[in-house]
Each structure stands twice: as structure tokens, then as C-alpha cells.
C-alpha positions as CSV (number, residue, x, y, z in Angstrom):
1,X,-21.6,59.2,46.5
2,X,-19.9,59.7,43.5
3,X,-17.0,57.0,44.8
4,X,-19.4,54.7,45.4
5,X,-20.8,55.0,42.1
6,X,-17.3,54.9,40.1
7,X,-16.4,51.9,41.9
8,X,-19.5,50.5,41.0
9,X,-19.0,51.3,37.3
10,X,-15.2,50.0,37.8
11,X,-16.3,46.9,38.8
12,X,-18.7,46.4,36.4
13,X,-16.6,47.1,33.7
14,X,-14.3,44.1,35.2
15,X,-16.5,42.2,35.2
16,X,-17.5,42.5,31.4
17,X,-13.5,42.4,30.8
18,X,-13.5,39.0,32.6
19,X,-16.5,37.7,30.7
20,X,-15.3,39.1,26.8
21,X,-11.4,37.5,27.9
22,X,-12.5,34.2,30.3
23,X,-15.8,33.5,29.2
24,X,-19.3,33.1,31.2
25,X,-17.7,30.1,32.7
26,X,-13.8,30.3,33.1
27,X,-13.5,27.0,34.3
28,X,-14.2,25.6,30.5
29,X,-10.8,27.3,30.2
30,X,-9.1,24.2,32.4
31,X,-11.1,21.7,30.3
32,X,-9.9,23.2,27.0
33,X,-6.2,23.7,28.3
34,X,-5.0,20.1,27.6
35,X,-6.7,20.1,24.0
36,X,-5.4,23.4,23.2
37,X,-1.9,22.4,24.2
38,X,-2.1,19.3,22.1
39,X,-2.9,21.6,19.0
40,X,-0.3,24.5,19.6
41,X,2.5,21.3,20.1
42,X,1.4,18.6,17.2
43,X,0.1,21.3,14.8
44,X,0.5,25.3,14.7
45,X,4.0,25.0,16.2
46,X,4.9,22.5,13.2
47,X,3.0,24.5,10.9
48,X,4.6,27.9,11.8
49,X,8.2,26.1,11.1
50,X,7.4,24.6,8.2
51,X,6.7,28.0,6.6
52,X,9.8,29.3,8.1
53,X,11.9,26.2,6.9
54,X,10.3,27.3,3.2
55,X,11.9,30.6,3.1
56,X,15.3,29.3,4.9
57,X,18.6,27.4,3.2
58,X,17.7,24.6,5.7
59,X,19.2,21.7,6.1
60,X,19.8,18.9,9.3
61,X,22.5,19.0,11.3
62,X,24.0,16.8,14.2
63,X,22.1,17.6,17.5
64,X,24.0,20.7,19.1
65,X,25.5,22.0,16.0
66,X,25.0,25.9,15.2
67,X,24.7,26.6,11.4
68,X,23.7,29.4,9.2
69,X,20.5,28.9,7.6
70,X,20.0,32.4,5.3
71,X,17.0,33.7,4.1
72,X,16.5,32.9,0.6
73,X,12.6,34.4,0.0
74,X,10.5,32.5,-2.6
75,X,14.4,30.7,-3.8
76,X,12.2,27.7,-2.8
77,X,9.3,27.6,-3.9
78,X,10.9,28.8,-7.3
79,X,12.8,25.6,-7.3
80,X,8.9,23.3,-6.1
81,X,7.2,25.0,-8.9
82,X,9.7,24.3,-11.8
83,X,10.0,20.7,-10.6
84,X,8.2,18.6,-13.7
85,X,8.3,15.2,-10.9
86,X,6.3,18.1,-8.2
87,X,3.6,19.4,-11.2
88,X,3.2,15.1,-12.2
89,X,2.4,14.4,-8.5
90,X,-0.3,17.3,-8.4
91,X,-1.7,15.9,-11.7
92,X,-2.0,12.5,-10.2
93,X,-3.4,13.7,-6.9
94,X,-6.0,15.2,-9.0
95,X,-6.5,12.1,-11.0
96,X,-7.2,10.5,-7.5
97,X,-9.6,13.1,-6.1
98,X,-11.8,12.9,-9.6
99,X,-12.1,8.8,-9.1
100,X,-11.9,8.7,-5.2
101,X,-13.8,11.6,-4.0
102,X,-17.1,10.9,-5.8
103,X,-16.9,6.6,-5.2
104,X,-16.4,7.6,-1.7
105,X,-19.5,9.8,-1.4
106,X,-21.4,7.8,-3.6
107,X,-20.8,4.1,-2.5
108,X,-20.9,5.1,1.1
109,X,-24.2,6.4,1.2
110,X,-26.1,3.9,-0.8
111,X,-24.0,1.5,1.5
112,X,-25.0,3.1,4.5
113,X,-28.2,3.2,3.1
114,X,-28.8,-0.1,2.7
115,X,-27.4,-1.5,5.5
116,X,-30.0,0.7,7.6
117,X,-32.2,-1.0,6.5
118,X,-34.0,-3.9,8.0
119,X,-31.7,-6.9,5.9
120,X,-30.7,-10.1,6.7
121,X,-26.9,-10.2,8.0
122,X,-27.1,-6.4,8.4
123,X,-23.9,-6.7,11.5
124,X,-22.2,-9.1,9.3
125,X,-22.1,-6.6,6.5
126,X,-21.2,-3.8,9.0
127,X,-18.2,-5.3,10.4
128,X,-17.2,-6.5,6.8
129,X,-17.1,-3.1,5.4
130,X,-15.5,-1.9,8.4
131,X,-12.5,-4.2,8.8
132,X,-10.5,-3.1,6.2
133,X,-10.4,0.3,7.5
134,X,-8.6,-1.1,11.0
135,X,-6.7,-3.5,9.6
136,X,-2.8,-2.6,9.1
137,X,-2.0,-0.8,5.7
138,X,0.8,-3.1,5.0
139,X,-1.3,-6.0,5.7
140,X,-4.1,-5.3,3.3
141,X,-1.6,-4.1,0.7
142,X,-0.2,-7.3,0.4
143,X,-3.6,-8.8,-0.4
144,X,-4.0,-6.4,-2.9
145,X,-0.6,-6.9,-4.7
146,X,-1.9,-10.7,-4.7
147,X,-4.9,-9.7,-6.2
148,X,-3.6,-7.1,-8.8
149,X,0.0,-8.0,-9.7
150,X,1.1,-9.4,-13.2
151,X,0.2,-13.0,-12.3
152,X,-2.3,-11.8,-10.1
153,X,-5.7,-13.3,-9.3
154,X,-7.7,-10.8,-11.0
155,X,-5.3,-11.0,-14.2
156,X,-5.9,-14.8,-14.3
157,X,-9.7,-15.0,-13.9
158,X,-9.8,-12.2,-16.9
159,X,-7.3,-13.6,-19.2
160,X,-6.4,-12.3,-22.5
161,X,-8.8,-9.2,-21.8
162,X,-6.1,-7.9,-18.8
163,X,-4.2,-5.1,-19.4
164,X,-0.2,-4.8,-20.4
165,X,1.4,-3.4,-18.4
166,X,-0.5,-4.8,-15.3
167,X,-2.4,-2.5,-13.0
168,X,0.5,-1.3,-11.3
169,X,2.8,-0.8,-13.5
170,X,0.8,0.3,-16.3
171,X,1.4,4.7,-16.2
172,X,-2.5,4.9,-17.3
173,X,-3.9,2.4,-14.7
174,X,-0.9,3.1,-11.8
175,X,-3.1,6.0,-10.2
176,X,-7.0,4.7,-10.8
177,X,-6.2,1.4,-9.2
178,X,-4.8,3.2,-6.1
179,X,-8.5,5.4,-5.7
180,X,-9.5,2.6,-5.8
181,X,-7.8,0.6,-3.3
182,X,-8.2,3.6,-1.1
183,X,-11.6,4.0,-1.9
184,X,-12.1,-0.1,-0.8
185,X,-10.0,0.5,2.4
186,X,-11.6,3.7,3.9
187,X,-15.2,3.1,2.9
188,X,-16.2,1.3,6.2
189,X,-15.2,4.6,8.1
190,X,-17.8,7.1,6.2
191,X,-20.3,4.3,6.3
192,X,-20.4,4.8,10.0
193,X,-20.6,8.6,9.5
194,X,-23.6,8.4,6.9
195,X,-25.1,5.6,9.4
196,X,-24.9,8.0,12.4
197,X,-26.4,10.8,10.1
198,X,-29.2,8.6,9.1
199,X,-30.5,8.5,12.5
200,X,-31.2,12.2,12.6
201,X,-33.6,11.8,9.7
202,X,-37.2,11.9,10.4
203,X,-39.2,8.5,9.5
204,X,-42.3,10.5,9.3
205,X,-40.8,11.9,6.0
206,X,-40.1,8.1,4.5
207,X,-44.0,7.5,5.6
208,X,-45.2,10.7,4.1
209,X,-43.0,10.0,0.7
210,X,-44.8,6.7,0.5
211,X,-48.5,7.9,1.3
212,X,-47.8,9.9,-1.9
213,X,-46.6,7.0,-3.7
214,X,-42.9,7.2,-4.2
215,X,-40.6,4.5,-4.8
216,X,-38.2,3.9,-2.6
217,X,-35.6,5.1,-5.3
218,X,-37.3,8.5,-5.4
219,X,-37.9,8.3,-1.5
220,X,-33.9,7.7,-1.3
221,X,-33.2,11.2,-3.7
222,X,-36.0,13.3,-2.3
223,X,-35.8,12.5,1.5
224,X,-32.3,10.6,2.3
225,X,-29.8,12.4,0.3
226,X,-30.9,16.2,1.5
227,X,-31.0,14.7,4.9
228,X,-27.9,13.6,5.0
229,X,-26.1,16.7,3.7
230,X,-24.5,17.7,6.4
231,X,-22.9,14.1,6.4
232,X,-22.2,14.6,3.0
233,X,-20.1,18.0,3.4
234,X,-18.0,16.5,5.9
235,X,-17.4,13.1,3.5
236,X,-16.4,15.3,0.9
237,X,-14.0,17.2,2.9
238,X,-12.9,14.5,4.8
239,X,-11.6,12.3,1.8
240,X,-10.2,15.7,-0.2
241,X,-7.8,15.9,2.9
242,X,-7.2,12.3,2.8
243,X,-6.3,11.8,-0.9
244,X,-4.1,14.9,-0.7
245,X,-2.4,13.7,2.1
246,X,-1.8,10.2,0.3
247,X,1.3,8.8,0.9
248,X,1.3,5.1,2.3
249,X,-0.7,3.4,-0.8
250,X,2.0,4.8,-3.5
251,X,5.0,4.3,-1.4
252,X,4.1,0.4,-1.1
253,X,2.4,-0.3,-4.1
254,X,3.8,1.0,-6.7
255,X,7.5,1.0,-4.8
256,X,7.6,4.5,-4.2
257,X,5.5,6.0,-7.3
258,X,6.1,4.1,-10.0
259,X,6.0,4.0,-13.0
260,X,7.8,6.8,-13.8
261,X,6.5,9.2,-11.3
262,X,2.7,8.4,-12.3
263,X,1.2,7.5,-9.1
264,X,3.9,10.0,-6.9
265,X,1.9,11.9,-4.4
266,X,2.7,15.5,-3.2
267,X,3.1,13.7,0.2
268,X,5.6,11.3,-1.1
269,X,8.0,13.6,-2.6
270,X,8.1,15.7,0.2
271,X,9.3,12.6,2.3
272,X,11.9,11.8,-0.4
273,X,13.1,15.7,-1.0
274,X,13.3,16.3,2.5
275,X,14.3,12.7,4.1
276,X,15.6,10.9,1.5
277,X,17.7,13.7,-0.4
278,X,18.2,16.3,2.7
279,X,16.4,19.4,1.4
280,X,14.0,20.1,3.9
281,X,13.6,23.4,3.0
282,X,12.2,22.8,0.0
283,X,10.2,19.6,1.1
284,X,8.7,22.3,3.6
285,X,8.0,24.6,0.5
286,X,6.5,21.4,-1.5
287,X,4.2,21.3,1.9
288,X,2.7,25.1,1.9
289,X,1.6,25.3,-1.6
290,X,-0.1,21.6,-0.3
291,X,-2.0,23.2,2.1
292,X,-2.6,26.3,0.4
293,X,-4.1,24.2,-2.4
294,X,-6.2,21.9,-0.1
295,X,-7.2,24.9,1.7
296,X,-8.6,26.3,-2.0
297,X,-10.3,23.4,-3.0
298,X,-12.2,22.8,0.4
299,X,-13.4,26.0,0.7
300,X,-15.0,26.0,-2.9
301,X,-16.4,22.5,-1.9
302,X,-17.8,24.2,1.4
303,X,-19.1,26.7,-0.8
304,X,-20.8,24.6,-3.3
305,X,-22.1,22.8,-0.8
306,X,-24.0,25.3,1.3
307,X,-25.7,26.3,-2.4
């Protein structure tokens, strides 16, 4: 009796081992597997030798050549940190965020806003706002170099009143003109999210606001934007990471983040410190404090948010 009763209690106690390791349904393991894959390969494998690479003498080397790569602790980082171009391109990025970060939020919820409304053209406007964001960066640049250059369009309709230097290659206006850009390029994709999220909000609420007399101003701050928060969080987050991962707008607009460094992103020094000059190592070091830094500021965003 008492054999039968330990076996019991072994097998039960498997059976909570397989549950707390495999889950209630194992199987969801074999879905995941691919996914999970996919992340160790294109991200925590990368991740884990960047910050290996950041306290290494690293350098590339032909493919089968064994070199000593010493440990050099914090040697790099020492050498990011005292960099003046490294501490310019974190100002600038933060120059972005401030200008970007609020024109994205804002613009794409009273965009997305109106156009879920009942207005005239409403798909035309939809794919309008959306068509920058799929079109090819290098195509849409060039439209905006038309636009913005010295003997631009924009410089010609406002005349004597245009700045000198022009956008681009004016150290004030280098970096506000590319938030800009950006902000123009990506807005069709967080329309969609703030469309998607005003689905979820009730219309009884939009009636109710209205029985009580509320204009549609006050109807939009009281009932819209709190239901949409959610929506907003991920907005926020989603174009912190994407301003501090900026790379593709400096390197073609301003030829590489010019003038004098002013519009250099984080992102673009680490491609010309670790590509373009063969310090890897302290590219990867450039990349950490990065992270470490977006990881900071989208926590305290998170934060703020759930307030």
C-alpha cells in the first residue's frame, strides 16, 4: 500500500515538473521553437558579442586567421566616452527625440483622428499618409533634397526670408529638419496603430460626451486621448527606439553628418568607427552605452506613462 501510494505521489510530482518546465500544453513549445530560434540567432547571440567585442582589442581579420584579441576592461568605453564627435551625436539624437518624439505622437493621433471620421476622400488620405512610409528611403530623400537644398523649392518660394546656410547645411537647422523629415516619412505607420486603437473605443462614450454637451474638441481630450493610451505608450516607445537608432536620414542627407558632426547619430558613428576606421571594438562599446541609454529612457517613459 505504501508503494502504491509513493508512486502515486512520484508521479504526481512529474507531472507538476512537466507542467512548471513544458507548460499546460507542450506542444505551444513546437510553435514557439522557430520564433525563439530567430531571436537567439538575429538578436541575443549578436547582443552577447557585442558586449564581448566592448571589453576585447578586436579587430577583423581574413576568414580563418587566429589572432589575439586581449581583454582590455572598460579601455573602451574610456576611449567612447572622451570622444567630443560620440557626446555631439548623443546631443543631436536628443535634439531629434525633443522635436520628433512629441510631432510623432501628436500629429498622428489627431491624424488618425480625423481620418476616422466620416470625411470625404478618407482612403485617399489613408494611402497618402501611408506611402511615404513604404516607399524606398533613398527614393524619398532625393525628393527632399529637391525640396530643401540651397536652390531648393522651399528656398525659392520663401525668398529673402530663407535661411543661410540652407537647411542642411546650416549646424542649427541640420538636425530639426531631419525630425522632421523622419517625422513626415514614418507618420503613415502610427496612423495605422492609433486607427486600429480607435476601434477599441466605445461610441457609447462619444454619445454620452455629447448628451452632456461637449464639443467635439473636449469629446476628443476627455474620451479619445485616454482611450487610446495604450496606443500612445507603444507610439512613444516605438519612435524613442527609432530616432535612436537613426542612421539612414543623416548618412544621406547631410553626407554622412554634416555639418561638422551636427546631425551625426550614435548609429552612424558606430558604422564609421567600426566599418569605416576598423575599431569594432569600440564601435561595439559606442553600441552598449546605446542601448543602455535607450533602455533608461524607455523605462522612465513606461513609467510616466502608467501614472
Amino acid at each position: 500500500m505504501t508503494s502504491v501510494v509513493s508512486a502515486q505521489g512520484r508521479r504526481r510530482a512529474g507531472k507538476r515538473w512537466a507542467v512548471l518546465t513544458l507548460g499546460r500544453h507542450p506542444i505551444g513549445l513546437l510553435f514557439t521553437a522557430p520564433y525563439a530560434v530567430f531571436i537567439v540567432f538575429v538578436f541575443a547571440y549578436p547582443l552577447g558579442l557585442a558586449v564581448w567585442m566592448s571589453f576585447h582589442r578586436y579587430f577583423f581579420t581574413a576568414p580563418g586567421v587566429s589572432v589575439s584579441r586581449p581583454f582590455v576592461g572598460l579601455h573602451n568605453y574610456a576611449l567612447v566616452l572622451s570622444d567630443p564627435a560620440v557626446r555631439q551625436s548623443f546631443v543631436n539624437i536628443v535634439i531629434f527625440l525633443v522635436i520628433n518624439v512629441p510631432l510623432t505622437v501628436a500629429l498622428s493621433l489627431l491624424l488618425a483622428n480625423a481620418l476616422n471620421s466620416a470625411i470625404r476622400f478618407r482612403t485617399f488620405f489613408r494611402v497618402s499618409y501611408y506611402v511615404p512610409y513604404v516607399t524606398a528611403s533613398v527614393a524619398v530623400v532625393g525628393v527632399w533634397l529637391f525640396l530643401f537644398s540651397s536652390n531648393g523649392l522651399v528656398n525659392n518660394i520663401l525668398g529673402p526670408l530663407a535661411p543661410s546656410p540652407s537647411w542642411l547645411i546650416n549646424e542649427r537647422l541640420a538636425m530639426p529638419s531631419i525630425a522632421i523629415y523622419v517625422t513626415w516619412k514614418q507618420l503613415g505607420f502610427f496612423i495605422l496603430l492609433y486607427l486600429a486603437a480607435l476601434q477599441n473605443v466605445p461610441k457609447e462614450l462619444y454619445e454620452a460626451a455629447t448628451v452632456d454637451g461637449a464639443s467635439k474638441w473636449r469629446s476628443f481630450l476627455s474620451v479619445t486621448v485616454p482611450g487610446v493610451r495604450p496606443a500612445t505608450t507603444l507610439v512613444t516607445l516605438l519612435a524613442i527606439i527609432t530616432g535612436a537608432n537613426l542612421f539612414t536620414e543623416p548618412y544621406l542627407l547631410t553626407n554622412g553628418g554634416g555639418p561638422n558632426g551636427k546631425s551625426a547619430s550614435p548609429v552612424l558613428l558606430m558604422y564609421q568607427k567600426g566599418i569605416e576606421q576598423g575599431h569594432p571594438d569600440v564601435a561595439a562599446a559606442l553600441g552598449i552605452i546605446l542601448v543602455i541609454g535607450v533602455l533608461i529612457i524607455a523605462s522612465v517613459v513606461r513609467g510616466l506613462e502608467r501614472d
